[in-house]
N, C-alpha and C positions, 0 to 999 in steps of 0.2 A: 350451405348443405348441398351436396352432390348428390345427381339422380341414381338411385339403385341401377346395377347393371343387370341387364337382362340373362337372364338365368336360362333360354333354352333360346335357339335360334326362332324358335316361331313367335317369339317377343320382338325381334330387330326388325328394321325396316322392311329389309329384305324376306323376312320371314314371312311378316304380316303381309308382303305384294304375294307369297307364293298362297298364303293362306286365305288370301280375300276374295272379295265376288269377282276380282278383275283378274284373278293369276292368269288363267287363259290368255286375257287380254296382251298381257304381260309378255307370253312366252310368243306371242304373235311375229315377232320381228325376233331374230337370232343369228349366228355365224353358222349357217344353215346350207351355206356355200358349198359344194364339194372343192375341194383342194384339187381335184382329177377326174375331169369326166370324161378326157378322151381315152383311150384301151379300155374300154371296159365291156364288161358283154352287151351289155344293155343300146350302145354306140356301134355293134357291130352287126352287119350285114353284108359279112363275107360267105362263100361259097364251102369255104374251109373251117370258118371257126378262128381263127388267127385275129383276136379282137387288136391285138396289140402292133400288127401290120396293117390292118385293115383302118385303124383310127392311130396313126401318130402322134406324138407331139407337135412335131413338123405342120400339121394340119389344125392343130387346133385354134390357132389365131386364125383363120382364114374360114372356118365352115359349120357352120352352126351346128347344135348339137339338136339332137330329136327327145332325150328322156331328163334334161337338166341343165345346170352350167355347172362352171369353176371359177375360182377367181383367187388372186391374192388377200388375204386378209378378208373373208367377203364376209358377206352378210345380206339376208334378205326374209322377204316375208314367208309364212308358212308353207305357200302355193308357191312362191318362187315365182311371180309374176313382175317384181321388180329388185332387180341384185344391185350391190350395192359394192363395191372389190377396189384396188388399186393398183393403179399403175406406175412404173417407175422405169426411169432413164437414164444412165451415168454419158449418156452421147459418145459412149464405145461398141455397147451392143450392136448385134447386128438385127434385135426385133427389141421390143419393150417387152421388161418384166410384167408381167400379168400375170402369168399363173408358175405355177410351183415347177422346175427341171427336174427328172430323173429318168432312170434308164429301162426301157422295157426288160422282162424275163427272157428277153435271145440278147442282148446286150448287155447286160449285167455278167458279171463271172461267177455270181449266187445269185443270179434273176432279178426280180425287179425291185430299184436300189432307187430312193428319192436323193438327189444330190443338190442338197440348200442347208444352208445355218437356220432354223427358225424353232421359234418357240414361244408356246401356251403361257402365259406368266399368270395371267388371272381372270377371273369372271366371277359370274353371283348365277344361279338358276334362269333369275327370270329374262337374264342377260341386259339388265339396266347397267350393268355396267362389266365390260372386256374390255383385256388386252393382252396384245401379243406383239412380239420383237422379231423382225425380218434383220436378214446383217446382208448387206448388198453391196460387193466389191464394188471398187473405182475404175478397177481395171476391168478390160474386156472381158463378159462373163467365160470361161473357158468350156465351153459346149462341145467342140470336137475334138479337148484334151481330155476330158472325162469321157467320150464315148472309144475314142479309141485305145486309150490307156487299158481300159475293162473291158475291152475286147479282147487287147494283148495279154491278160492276164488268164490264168486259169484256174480251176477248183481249187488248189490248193493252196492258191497266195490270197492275200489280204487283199479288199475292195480298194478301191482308190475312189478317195474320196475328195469333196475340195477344196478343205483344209490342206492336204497334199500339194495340190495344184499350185500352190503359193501366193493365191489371188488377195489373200487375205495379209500378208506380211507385212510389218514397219504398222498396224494396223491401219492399213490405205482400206478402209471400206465407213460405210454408214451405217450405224445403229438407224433403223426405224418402226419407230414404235407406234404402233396404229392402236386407238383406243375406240370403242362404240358408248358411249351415254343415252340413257333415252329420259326426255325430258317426260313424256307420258307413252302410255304403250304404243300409240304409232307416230310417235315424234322422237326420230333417227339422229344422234350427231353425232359423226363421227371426227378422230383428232387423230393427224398422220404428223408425229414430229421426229425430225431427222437429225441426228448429230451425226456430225464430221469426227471421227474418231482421229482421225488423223492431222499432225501440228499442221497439212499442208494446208491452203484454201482449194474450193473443191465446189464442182458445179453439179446438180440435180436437176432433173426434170420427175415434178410429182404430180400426177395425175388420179386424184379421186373421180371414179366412175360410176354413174347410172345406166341400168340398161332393162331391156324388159327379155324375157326369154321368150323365145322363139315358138310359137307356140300356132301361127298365120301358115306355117308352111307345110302343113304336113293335115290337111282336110281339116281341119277344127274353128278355130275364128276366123268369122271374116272382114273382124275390121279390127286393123291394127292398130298399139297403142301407141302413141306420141309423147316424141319430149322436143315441147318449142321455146326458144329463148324467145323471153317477155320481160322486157327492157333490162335489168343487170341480173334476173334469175331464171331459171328455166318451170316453165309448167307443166308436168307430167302426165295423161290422162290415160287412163284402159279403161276400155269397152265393160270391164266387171268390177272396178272399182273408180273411188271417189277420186275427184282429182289432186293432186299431191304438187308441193313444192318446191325444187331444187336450188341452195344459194348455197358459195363458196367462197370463203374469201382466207386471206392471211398476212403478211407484212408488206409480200408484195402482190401487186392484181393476176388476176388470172386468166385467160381466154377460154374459152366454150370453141368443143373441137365437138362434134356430130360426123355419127356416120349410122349404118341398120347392123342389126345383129341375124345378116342373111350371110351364107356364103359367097364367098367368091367364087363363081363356074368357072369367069376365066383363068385364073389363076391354075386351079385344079385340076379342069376339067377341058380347058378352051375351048368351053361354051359360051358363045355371047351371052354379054345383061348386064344390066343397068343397076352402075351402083350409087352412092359408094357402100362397100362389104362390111362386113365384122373388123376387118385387120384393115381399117381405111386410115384412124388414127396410127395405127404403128406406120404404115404407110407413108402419110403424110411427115410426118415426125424425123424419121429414120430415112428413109427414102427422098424426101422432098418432092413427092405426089400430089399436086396442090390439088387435083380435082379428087384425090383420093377422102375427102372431109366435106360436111357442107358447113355453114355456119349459123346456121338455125331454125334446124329439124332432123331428126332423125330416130333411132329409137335404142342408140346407143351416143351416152355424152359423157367427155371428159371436162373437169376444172384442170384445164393446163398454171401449172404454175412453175416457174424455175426459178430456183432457189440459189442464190450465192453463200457458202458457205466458207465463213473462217476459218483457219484451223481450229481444232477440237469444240467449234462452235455448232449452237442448236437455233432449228426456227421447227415452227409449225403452222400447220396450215390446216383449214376447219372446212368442214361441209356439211348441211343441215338438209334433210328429205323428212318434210312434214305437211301435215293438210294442209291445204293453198287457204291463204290468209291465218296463219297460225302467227297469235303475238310474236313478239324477239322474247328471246331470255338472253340471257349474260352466260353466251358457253363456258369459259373458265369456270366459273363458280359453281357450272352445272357438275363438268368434269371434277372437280374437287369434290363435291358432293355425293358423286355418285360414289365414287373412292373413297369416300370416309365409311360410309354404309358398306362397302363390302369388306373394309377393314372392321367395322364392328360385329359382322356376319360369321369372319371369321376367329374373332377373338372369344367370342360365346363360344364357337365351336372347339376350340383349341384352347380352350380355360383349362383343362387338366394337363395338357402340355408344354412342359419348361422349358425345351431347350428351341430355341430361336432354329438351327438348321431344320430339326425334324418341321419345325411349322411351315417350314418355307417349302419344303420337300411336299409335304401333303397338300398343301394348297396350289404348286403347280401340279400336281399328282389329277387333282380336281379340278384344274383350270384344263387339263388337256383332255378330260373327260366333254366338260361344257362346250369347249373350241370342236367337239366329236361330231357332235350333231349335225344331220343330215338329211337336205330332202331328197330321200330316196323313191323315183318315179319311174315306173315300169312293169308296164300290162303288157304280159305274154302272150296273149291271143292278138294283139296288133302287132304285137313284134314281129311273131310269127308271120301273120297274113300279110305286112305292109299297110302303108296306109293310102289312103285315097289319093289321087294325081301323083303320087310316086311310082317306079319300078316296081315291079314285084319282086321280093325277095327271091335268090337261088333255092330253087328248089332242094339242095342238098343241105340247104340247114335245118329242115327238116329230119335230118338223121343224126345231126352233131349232137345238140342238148336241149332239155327243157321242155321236149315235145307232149310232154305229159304232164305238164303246169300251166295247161291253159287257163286254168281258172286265177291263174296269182295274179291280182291288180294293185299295186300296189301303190300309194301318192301321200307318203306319211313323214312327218320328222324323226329318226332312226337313230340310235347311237352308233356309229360307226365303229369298228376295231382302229381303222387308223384313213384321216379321209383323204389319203395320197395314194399307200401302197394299198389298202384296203377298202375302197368308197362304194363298198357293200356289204349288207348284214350279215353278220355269220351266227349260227341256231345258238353255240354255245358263248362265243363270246358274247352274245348280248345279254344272257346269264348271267356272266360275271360283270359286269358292266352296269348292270342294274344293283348287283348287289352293293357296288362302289358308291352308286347315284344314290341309295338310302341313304347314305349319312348325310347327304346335304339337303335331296328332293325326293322323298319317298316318293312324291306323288306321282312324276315322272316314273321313276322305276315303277310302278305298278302299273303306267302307260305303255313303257317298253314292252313287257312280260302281256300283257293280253294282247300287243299289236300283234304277236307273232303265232297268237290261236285264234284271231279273226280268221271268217271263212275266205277272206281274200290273199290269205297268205298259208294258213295251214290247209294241205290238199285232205280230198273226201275223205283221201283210205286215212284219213287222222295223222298222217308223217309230218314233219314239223319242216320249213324250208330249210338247206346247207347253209347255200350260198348262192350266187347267181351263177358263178362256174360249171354249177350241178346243183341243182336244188335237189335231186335224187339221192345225192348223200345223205350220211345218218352222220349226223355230230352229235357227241355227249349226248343223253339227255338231263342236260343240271336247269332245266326251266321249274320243276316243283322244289327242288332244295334250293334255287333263287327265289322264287314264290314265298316258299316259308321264312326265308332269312329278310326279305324286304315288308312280310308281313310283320314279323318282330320288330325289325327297325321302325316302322310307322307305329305302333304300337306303344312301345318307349317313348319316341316322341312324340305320339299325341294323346297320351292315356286310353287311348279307343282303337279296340283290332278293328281292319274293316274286314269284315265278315264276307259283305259284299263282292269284295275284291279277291277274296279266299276261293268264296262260292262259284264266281263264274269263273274262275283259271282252271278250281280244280274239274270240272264238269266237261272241258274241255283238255283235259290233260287223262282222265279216263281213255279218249278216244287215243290218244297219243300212243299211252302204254298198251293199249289194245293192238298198238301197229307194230309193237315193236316185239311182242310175244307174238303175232300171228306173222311176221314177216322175218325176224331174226331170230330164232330156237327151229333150224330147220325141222328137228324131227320131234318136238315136242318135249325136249329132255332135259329143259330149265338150264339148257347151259346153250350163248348168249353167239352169235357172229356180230355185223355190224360192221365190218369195214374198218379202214383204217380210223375212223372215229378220232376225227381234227388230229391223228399222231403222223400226217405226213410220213418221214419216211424211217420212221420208229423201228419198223417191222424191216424181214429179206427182202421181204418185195412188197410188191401193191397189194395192198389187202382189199382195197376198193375191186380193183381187176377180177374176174372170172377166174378162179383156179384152172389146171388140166383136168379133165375128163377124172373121176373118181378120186379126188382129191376136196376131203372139207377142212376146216379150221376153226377149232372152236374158240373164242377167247376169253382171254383170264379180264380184261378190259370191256369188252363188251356185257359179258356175263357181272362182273362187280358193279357199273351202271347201271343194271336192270335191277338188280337186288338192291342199292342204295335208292331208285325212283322208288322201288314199292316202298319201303321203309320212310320213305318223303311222304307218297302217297297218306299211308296210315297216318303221320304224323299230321296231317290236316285235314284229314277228315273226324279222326280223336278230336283236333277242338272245332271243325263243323257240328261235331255231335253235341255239343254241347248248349250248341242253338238248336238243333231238330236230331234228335236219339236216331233215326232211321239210319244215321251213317256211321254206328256202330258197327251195321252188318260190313259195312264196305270196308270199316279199317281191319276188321276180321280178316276180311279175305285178303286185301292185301300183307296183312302179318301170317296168314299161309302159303300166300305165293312167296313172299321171302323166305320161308323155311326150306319152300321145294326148293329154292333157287340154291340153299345155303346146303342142303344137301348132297346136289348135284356139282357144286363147285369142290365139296369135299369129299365126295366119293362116298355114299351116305342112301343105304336105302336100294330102290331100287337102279339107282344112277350104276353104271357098268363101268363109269371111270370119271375121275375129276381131273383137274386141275391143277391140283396142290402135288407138287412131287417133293417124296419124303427125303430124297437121297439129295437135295440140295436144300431143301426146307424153303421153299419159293413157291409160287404160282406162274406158268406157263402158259402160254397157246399151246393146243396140242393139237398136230397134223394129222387126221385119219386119212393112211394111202389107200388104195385100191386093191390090194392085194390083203387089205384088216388090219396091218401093221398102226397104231394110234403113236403117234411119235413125241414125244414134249420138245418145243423146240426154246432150248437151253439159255436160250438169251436174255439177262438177267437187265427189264429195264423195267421204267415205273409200269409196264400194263403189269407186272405181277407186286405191286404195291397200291395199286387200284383196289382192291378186296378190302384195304382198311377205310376205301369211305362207306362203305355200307355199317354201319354202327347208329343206331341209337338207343338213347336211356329213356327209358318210361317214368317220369313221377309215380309217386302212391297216389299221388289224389288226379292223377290222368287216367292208370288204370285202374282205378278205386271209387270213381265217381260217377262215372255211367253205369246207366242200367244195363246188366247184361253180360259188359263188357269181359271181365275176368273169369264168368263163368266160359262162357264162349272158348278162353285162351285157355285154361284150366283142359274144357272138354278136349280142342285137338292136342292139349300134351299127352294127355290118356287116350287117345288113339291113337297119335306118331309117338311114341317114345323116343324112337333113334332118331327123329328129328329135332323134337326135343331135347337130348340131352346133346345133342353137335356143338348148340352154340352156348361160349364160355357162360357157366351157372345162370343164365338165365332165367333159373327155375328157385335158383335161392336169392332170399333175401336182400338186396345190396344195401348200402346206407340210406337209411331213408325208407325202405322196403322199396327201395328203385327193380328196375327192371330193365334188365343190357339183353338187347339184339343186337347182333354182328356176324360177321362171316365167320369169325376167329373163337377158336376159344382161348384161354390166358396163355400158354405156351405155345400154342402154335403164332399167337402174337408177338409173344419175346423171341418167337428164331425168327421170324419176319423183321421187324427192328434190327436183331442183330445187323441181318445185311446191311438193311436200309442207313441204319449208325456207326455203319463202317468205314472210316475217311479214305481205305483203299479200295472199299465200292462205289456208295453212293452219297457219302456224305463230304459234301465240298464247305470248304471256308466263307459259303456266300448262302449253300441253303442245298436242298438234294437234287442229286444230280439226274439224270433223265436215261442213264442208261450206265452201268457200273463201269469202274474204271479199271476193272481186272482183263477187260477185253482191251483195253489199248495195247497190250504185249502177243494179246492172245486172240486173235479177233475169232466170231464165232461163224461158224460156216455149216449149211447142211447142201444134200443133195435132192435137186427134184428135176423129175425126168431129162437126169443124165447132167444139167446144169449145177452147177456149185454157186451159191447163194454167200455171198459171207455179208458180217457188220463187225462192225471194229468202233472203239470209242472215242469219237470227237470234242474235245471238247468244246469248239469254235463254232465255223461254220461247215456246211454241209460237202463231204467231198461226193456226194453223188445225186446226181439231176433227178433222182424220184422226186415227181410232185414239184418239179419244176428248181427245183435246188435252191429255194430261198428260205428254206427253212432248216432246220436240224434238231430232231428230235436223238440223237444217236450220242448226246453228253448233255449237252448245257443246260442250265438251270432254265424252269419255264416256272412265272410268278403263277397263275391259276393253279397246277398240278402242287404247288409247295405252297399255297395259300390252304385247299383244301386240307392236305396233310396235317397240317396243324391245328386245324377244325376236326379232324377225326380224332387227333391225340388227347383233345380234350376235351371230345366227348367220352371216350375211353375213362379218361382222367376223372369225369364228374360221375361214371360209377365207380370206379376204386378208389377213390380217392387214392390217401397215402401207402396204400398194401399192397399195390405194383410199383416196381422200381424195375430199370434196365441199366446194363451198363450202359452210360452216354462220355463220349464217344466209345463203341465196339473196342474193346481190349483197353480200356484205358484202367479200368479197376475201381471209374468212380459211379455209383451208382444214385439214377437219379428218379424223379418221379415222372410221370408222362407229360403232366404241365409244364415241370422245369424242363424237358425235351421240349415242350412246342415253344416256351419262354426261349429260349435259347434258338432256337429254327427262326422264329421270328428276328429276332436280335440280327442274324447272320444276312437275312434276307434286308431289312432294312440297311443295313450296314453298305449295298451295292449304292446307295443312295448318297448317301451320308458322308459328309467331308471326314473323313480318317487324320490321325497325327499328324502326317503331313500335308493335310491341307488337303486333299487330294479325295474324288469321290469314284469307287472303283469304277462302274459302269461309266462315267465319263473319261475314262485313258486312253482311250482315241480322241480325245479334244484337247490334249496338252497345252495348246497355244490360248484356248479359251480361260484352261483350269488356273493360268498363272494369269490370266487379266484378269485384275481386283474390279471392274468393272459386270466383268462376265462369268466370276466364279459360282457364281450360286444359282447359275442355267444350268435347268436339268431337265434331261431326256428320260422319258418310259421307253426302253427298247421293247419289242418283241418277245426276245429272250437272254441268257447270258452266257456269257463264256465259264465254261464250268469248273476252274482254275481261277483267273481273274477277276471275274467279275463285269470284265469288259461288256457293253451291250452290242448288243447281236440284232442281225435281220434290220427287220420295220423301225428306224427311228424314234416313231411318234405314236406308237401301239399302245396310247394310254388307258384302252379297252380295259383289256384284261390286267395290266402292270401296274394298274392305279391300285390294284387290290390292296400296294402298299401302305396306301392312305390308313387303311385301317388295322395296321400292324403296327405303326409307330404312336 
């Protein structure tokens, strides 16, 4: 008789670790690594701001960092007091592989561009069990054929990438596939196995590393932590924790290479001092620097091992870091072990899912989410000041950025957007990110989401941080409609909302929307600014930037996020109310601040002008000049399909079951009548006696759709497009003081440097804005059920319902993913050479964004942030 299979993931192995006394314990150790910590703000202390001159790649092997590390494949503990990364050697390079190549944003011809084969293949939450696939040419890595190549290129040609370069051809490289096990939560093993892809034989140098981050040189400890070889292992010990045990071994033996994880002055600086440095091992290695190593102490160690390889042969090589005097176990078995459990982790989860691609698709979807994580460390008030026995900072970086975040301290593990191009939190993509991480670890996502209204990160005046760039920016506000969608998700899966978790977000998220009416509605008039709000270079110009002198801009984008948070708001406070009646009053007022807002966006009341222009049946930005002239500026891109997230349906028994509550809504109908009657029948009955809020009423929703369903606007073969494609003949142009502004429709990548040109909001598909979409459509859907229909697609004549639109939106969008008839997965058609190795056809990338034609992925790589959203459309 065979064991019942576990019916919800919190039944499997891995469930019951995230579910137990010990999860924490659990999540202690992780790939926690940044992929990139040199360019980054946090690493800069230039005079100018220039983090990406001021910290090289070029320098990263050689000079320690102040707020983290990086590494290949890493891994390390919470604190980041012991990392754990790898090294590799084909004995052509002119340094060792250690951390990840790509091209800073003045070297890039779309900015800054990671240039490496690698990928997230798998992991479990509590990370007992990762892994992920480096692909590492035989040939000389080509560094200054990719730098200069993309130099030579410009905005309008294709990136050059290293697939291009031909390094990879006859496939002369090595598959290496690094795996982490953990026998108990702080017993590390990690498994680096290389195959020779290639019929030739083929020599490796693979180096697994320990190292302790740098933490002695900048005023803070003052006794540094040690790693000493003790007779064939090395012993570990810091000053703040217990002592630890490093062995490595594999077919063939290894040697112990030591060096510190201190800069090298001379190098740098041609400061005298006494080493050996950080880059002592590459050093020695590459160079033949014998004194560049010691051989037994230091507080960075490699397990040297070289590997001879057969043609299209495999070995592997093991390293164990665990408390000194920790039994043996039998790593194979651990490794199989670990991999059986996160295949049954994910078979629970993907029980309703038949088709073998979509599962493979969502589980690296979710493996790039876990590989995400990050210890993000960086207290602004030191940054600022400098620290003790240092330089003091240029005093002109006190005018660049940030100067008014002294309070943000930050030392936390963070979901990254992507931790190469991106190895900093951004407000909205970790909204979507959390919403991703519900399907496998609510309990994380409800971590993410409050770290970011901790007082050490959300500032007094209640602003939520950008990003490290600008933490002054305003992104999205999607933190309460992520709140309320990971409270669901936990809820489902554990039969119990945590209230708790409701309670203190939303209590804090009051103060939020408190900043964002008393900071963005210049004149009080419910209609919304906010900057370019994460749509880079969407808009003519900079919307972040200062206007000229008597020039404002109201937005159709800004204004539809403020009215979709209140309607968040209310929606969790209606079920806070249901534990303590007092926040009836509260969902009250936020369901009349969404009415002012719904007014004002439609010209409604006392509002003197909206947003919605009749003569193209659209929502606009609208320019007020200085002369009174309010101008709509014509440009038909998603900020005026932004208006359809604000929509929600009320149950009968949500507003039928508190006390209070519907007399309350009843009373302001019979005082605002023309606010009331704005949005579509809200006031009658729907199925169910439901109750629809939204910006729209039911026809101004169907000329809205039309656009948006129209395959020679916005509706593309992959999902909708980011800016219509009526303007690629026609682009759209206004004037402002005396300058001509135009935007024209991209489908690709970006032809103009706003915001740094690595991005392009001006065509291609973006998975967050076309994930939301379809979450709107069927909230729509669940109050009209089958009594709305649209033509889908615009002019085709067949008429469908709103479900079968998002049924169908999702299909298109998952389809960028998904191997097609011929084999073939669209977002991957810049990797031909990949898609046709049976080997490597079922690696797949989360781009950033897509090309709005093709499908092709765009921008950031490994952006599995927000692009994971896919996981939960297939």
């Amino acid at each position: 008789m065979t064991a019942k299979s576990p019916a919800n993931i919190l039944d499997t192995v891995e469930g019951q670790r995230l579910a137990g006394d010990e999860a924490e314990c659990w999540r202690e150790w992780g790939p926690y690594l940044s992929e990139r910590q040199w360019g980054t703000v946090r690493e800069d202390y230039s005079a100018d701001g220039d983090a990406w001159t001021y910290f090289p790649h070029e320098h990263a092997r050689s000079r320690a960092y102040r707020w983290g590390e990086d590494g290949l494949a890493g891994f390390c503990d919470r604190a980041q007091h012991w990392c754990i990364g790898l090294g590799l050697w084909n004995e052509r390079d002119p340094i060792l592989k250690e951390r990840l190549f790509g091209l800073n944003n003045a070297e890039g011809n779309h900015g800054e561009d990671v240039k490496e084969l690698y990928f997230h293949v798998d992991g479990v939450p509590s990370h007992a069990y990762m892994r992920m696939l480096y692909k590492y040419p035989q040939a000389a890595f080509p560094y200054a054929d990719l730098v200069a190549e993309n130099a030579r290129r410009g905005l309008s040609d294709a990136e050059y990438e290293i697939l291009d370069t031909g390094v990879f051809e006859d496939d002369r490289y090595f598959d290496v596939t690094v795996e982490y096990a953990k026998h108990s939560p702080d017993d590390v093993l990690m498994r680096v196995t290389v195959h020779n892809r290639s019929d030739l034989p083929a020599r490796l140098r693979v180096l697994p590393q320990v190292w302790a981050r740098n933490t002695w040189s900048w005023g803070g400890d003052r006794h540094m932590p040690s790693l000493t070889l003790t007779g064939g292992s090395v012993m570990a010990q810091h000053p703040m924790l217990v002592d630890r045990q490093l062995s490595a071994w594999g077919e063939e033996g290894c040697e112990w290479l030591f060096c510190d994880n201190q800069t090298n002055h001379p190098k740098l600086e041609g400061v005298p001092a006494n080493g050996p440095f950080k880059d002592g091992i590459n050093d020695y290695l590459v160079d033949g620097v014998a004194g560049a190593i010691r051989r037994d102490t230091g507080t960075r160690v490699a397990a040297h091992f070289v590997l001879e390889l057969d043609g299209l042969a495999r070995k592997s090589v093991y390293l164990r870091f665990a408390l000194a005097g920790a039994p043996r176990v039998n790593a194979k078995a651990l490794f199989e072990r670990r991999r059986l459990e996160a295949d049954d982790y994910y078979a629970v989860l993907q029980a309703q899912m038949p088709d073998p691609d979509a599962r493979n698709v969502q589980r690296q979807a979710l493996a790039g989410l876990l590989w995400s994580k990050q210890l993000y460390y960086f207290d602004v008030n030191r940054w600022l000041d400098g620290d003790p026995g240092q330089p003091l900072p240029p005093p002109a970086r006190l005018h660049i950025r940030n100067t008014h975040w002294r309070h943000l301290s930050n030392a936390d593990i963070v979901s990254m957007p992507d931790t190469w191009e991106y190895p900093w939190y951004a407000s909205w993509d970790l909204g979507f990110q959390a919403v991703a991480y519900a399907l496998i670890d609510p309990g994380f996502a409800k971590h993410q989401l409050l770290l970011l209204v901790k007082d050490r990160f959300m500032h007094p005046n209640g602003q939520l941080p950008a990003y490290e760039w600008r933490f002054d920016d305003a992104n999205p506000p999607v933190h309460a409609w992520a709140s309320w969608r990971v409270y669901q998700r936990d809820k489902a899966l554990t039969g119990v909302g945590d209230m708790d978790f409701l309670e203190r977000i939303f209590h804090k998220l009051l103060l939020n929307f408190s900043w964002w009416v008393n900071r963005k509605d210049a004149e009080g008039r419910n209609v919304f600014q906010g900057g370019f709000l994460g749509l880079d270079n969407i808009a003519l110009f900079d919307r972040s930037a200062a206007l000229p002198p008597g020039f404002q801009l109201d937005q159709a984008d800004g204004t539809a996020w403020v009215a979709a948070y209140a309607l968040d708001l209310m929606r969790i406070a209606l079920e806070l109310a249901r534990r303590n009646p007092v926040y009836v009053d509260i969902a009250v007022k936020f369901f009349e601040h969404f009415l002012y807002i719904a007014g004002a966006i439609n010209r409604v009341g006392d509002a003197a002008e909206g947003l919605w222009d009749e003569q193209d049946q659209f929502f606009y930005d609208v320019l007020h000049r200085p002369d009174g002239v309010n101008e709509p500026l014509r440009l038909r891109s998603i900020v005026g399909l932004m208006p359809l997230f604000a929509v929600q349906v009320l149950e009968q028994h949500e507003h039928e079951g508190l006390p209070g509550l519907r007399e309350r809504l009843l009373g302001f109908m019979h005082h605002r009548p023309d606010l009331a009657s704005l949005v579509s029948r809200w006031t009658e009955p729907g199925e169910g006696n439901r109750m629809l809020l939204a910006l729209l009423r039911g026809e101004r929703t169907k000329d809205l759709l039309k656009r948006m369903l129209d395959e020679a606007e916005f509706l593309s073969e992959f999902g909708v497009r980011s800016l219509s494609k009526a303007f690629a003949e026609h682009p759209f142009g206004v004037q402002i003081n005396g300058n001509k502004l135009c935007a024209h429709y991209e489908p690709a990548e970006s032809g103009s440097r706003l915001y740094g040109g690595n991005s392009n909001w001006r065509g291609p598909l973006w998975m967050p804005i076309n994930y939301m979409l379809i979450e709107s459509l069927r909230e729509f859907h669940r109050y009209y059920d089958e009594n709305f229909s649209v033509e889908y697609p615009s002019g085709s004549g067949y008429m469908a319902s709103l479900a079968q639109v998002a049924d169908s939106l999702s299909q298109r969008l998952t389809r960028l993913f998904l191997r097609d008839e011929n084999g073939s997965r669209p977002s991957m058609v810049g990797f031909a050479q990949l898609q046709a190795d049976p080997l490597s056809r079922d690696l797949v990338l989360f781009h950033e964004y897509f090309h709005g034609e093709t499908g092709r992925g765009l921008g950031a790589s490994h952006q599995t942030g927000w692009s994971a959203l896919v996981a939960l459309l297939l």
